[in-house]
C-alpha positions as CSV (number, residue, x, y, z in Angstrom):
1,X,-13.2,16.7,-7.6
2,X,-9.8,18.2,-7.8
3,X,-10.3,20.7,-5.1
4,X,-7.5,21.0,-2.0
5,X,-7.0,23.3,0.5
6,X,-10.3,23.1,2.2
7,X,-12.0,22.0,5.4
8,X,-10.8,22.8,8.8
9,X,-9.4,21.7,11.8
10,X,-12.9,21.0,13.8
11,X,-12.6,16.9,14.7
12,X,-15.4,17.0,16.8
13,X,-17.9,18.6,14.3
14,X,-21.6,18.1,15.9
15,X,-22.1,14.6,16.9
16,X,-18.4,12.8,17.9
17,X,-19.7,9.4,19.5
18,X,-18.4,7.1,16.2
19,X,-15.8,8.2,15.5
20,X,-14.5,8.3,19.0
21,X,-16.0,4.7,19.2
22,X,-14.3,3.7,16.3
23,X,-10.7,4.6,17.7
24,X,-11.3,3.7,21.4
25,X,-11.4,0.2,19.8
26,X,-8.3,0.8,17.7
27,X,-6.1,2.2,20.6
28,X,-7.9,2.9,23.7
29,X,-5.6,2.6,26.7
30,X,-5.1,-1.1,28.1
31,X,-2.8,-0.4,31.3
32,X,-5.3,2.4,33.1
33,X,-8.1,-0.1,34.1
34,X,-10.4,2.7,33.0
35,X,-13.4,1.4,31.0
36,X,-12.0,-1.1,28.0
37,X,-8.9,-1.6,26.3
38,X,-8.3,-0.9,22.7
39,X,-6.8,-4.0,20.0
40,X,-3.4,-2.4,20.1
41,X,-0.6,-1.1,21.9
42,X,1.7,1.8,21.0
43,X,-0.6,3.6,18.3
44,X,-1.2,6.7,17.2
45,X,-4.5,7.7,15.7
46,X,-4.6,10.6,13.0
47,X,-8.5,12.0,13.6
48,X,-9.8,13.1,10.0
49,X,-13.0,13.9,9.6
50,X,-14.7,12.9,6.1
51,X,-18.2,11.9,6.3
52,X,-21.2,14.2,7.3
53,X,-24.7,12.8,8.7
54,X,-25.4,11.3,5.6
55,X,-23.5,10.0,2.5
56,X,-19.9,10.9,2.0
57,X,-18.7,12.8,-1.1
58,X,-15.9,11.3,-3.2
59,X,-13.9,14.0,-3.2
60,X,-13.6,14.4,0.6
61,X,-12.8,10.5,1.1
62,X,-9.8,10.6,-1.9
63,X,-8.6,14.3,-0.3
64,X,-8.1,12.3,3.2
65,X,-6.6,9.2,2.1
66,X,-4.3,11.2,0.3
67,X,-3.6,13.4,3.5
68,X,-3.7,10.3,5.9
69,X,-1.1,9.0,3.5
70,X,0.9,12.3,3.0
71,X,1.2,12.9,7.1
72,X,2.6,9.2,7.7
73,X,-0.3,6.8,8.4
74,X,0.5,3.3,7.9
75,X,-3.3,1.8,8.7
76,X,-6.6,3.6,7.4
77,X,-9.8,2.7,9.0
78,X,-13.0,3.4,6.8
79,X,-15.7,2.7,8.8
80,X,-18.2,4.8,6.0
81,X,-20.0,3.5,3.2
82,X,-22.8,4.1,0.5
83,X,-24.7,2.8,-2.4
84,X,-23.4,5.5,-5.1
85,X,-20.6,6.5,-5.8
86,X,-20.4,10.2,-8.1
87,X,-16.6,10.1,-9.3
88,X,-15.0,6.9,-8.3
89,X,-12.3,7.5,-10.4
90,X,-10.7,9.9,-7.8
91,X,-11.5,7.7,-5.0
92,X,-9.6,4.6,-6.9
93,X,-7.0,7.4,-7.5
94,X,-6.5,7.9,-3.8
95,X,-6.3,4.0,-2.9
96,X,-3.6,3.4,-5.5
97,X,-1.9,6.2,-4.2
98,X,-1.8,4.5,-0.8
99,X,-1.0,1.6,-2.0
100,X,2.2,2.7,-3.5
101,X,3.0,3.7,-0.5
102,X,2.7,0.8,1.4
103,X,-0.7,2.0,3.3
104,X,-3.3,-0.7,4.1
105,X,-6.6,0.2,3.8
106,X,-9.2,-1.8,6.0
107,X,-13.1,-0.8,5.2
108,X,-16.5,-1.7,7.2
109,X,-18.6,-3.5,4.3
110,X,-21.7,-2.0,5.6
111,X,-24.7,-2.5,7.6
112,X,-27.5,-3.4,5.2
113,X,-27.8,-7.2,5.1
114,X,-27.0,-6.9,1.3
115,X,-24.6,-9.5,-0.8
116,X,-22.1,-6.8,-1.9
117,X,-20.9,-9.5,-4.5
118,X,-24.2,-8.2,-6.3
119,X,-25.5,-4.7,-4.8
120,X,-23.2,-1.6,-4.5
121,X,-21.5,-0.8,-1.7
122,X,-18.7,2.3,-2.0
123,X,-15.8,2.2,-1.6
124,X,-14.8,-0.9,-2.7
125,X,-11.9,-2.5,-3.5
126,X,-12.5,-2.9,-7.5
127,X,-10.7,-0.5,-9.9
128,X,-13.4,1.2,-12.7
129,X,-16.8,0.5,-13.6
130,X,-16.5,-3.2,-14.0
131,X,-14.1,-3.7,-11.0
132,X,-12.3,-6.7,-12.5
133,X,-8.7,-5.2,-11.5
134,X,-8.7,-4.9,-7.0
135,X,-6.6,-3.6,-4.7
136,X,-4.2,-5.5,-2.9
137,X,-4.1,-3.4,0.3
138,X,-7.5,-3.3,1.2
139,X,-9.3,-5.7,3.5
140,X,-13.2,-5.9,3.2
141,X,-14.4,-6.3,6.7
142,X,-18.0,-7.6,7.8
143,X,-19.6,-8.0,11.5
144,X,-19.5,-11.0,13.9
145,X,-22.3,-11.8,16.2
146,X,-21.3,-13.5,19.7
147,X,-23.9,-16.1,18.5
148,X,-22.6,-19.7,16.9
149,X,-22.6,-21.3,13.2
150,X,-25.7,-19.9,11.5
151,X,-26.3,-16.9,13.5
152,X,-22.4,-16.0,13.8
153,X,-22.6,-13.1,11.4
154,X,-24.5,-10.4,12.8
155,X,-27.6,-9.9,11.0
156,X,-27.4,-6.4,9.7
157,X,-23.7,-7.0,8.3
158,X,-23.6,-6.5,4.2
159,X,-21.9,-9.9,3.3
160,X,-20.1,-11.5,-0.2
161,X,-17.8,-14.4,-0.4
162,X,-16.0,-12.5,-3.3
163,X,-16.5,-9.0,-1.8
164,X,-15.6,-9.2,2.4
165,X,-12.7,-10.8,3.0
166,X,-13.0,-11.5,6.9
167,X,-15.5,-10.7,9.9
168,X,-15.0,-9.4,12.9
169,X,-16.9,-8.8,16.5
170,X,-19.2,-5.7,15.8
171,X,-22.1,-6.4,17.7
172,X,-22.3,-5.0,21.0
173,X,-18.9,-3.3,21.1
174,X,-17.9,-1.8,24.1
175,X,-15.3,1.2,23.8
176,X,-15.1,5.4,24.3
177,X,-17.4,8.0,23.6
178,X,-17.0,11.4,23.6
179,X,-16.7,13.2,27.6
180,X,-14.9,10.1,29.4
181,X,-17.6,7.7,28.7
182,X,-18.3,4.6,27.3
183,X,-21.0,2.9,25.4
184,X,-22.1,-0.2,23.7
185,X,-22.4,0.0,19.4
186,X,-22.8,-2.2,16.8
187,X,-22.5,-2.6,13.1
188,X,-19.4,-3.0,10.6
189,X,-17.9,0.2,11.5
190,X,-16.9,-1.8,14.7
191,X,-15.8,-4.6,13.2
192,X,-13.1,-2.5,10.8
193,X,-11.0,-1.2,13.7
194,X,-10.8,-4.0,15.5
195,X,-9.1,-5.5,12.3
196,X,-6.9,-2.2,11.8
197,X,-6.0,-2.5,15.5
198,X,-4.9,-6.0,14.7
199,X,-3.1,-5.0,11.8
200,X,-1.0,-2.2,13.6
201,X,-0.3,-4.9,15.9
202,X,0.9,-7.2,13.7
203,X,3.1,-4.8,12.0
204,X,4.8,-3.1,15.0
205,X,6.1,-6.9,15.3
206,X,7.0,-8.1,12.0
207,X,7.6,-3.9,10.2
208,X,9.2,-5.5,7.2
209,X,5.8,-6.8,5.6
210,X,4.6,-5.2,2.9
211,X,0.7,-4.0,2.6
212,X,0.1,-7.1,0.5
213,X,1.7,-9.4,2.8
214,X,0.1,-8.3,5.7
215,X,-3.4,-8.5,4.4
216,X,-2.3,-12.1,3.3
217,X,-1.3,-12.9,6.7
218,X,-4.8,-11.7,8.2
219,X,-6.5,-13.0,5.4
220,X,-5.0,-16.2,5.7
221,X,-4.9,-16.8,10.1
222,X,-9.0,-16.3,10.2
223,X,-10.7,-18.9,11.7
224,X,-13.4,-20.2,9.3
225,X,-17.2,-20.7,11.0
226,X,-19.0,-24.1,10.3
């Protein structure tokens, strides 16, 4: 779990469509009338590539916070999550790292219809086995339908009223794919960058906000669903 050094410099890897998804809806262009426009202006995305076709290791999400951190991010999208965690302990590591450096950390709360308040979902935002001590710059994010009242969160989104914090639109999402196209996608992993695009927003405005604050200030501005 201590390991450093490795990896390479491959982005792309064999199959790019999320992630390039993922930061078309962060930061996509909104002056070239090409195809969509991203949540926020004047951002820069740091690609890292963490998660495989299939479950991510521990090690590889703690070694790219800490790097995200380390190179000057200021928002980290997760849009990656799994049932079992093997060594939390270096992924809590990681997130206290960023969060004394003032990172915020915004994470999709996964696409299983589950209560997360009760099942497992990794990672969360609970320190240790019994999770009673939580981060304070992390935002728990779950999917929005278009749909009204009952049917306004999307039905695959994991869910918790302890656990997710806010939703956002991930159903349908329209933004970039790999070669200069675009496609429609859905699930919580869409709904986390539109939140991190918010938040880099919001900061560029109002800089002086800590991490804490500005998760209060999302947290806080939702508009509740009857």
């Amino acid at each position: 779990s201590k390991e450093k050094g490795y990896g390479n410099n491959d982005i792309e890897g064999p199959d790019a469509v999320h992630g390039t998804h993922v930061a078309g809806i962060i930061g996509a262009d909104r002056v070239n009338n090409e195809g969509m426009k991203g949540v926020a202006n004047n951002v820069q995305i740091m690609s890292l590539r963490a998660v495989p076709n299939g479950d991510e290791r521990d090690k590889d999400i703690a070694n790219a916070i800490m790097y995200a951190v380390n190179n000057g991010a200021t928002v980290i999208n997760m849009s990656f999550g799994k049932a079992y965690s093997y060594d939390k302990k270096i992924v809590d590591k990681a997130v206290k790292y960023a969060a004394k450096k003032g990172v915020l950390l915004v994470h999709a709360a996964g696409n299983s219809s589950l209560n997360i308040d009760v099942e497992n979902n990794f990672p969360h935002k609970g320190f240790g086995e019994k999770a009673k001590k939580k981060a304070t710059n992390w935002i728990e994010v779950g999917a929005l339908s278009w749909e009204k009242n009952d049917n306004s969160v999307a039905e695959f989104s994991n869910y918790g009223k302890s656990e997710v914090d806010l939703f956002a639109p991930g159903v349908d999402i329209y933004s970039t794919v790999p070669d200069a196209k675009y496609k429609d996608l859905s699930g919580t992993s869409m709904a986390s960058p539109v939140v991190a695009g918010v938040a880099a927003m919001v900061w560029s405005y109002y800089p002086e906000l800590s991490a804490k604050e500005l998760r209060a200030v999302l947290i806080e501005s939702v508009v509740p669903v009857t």
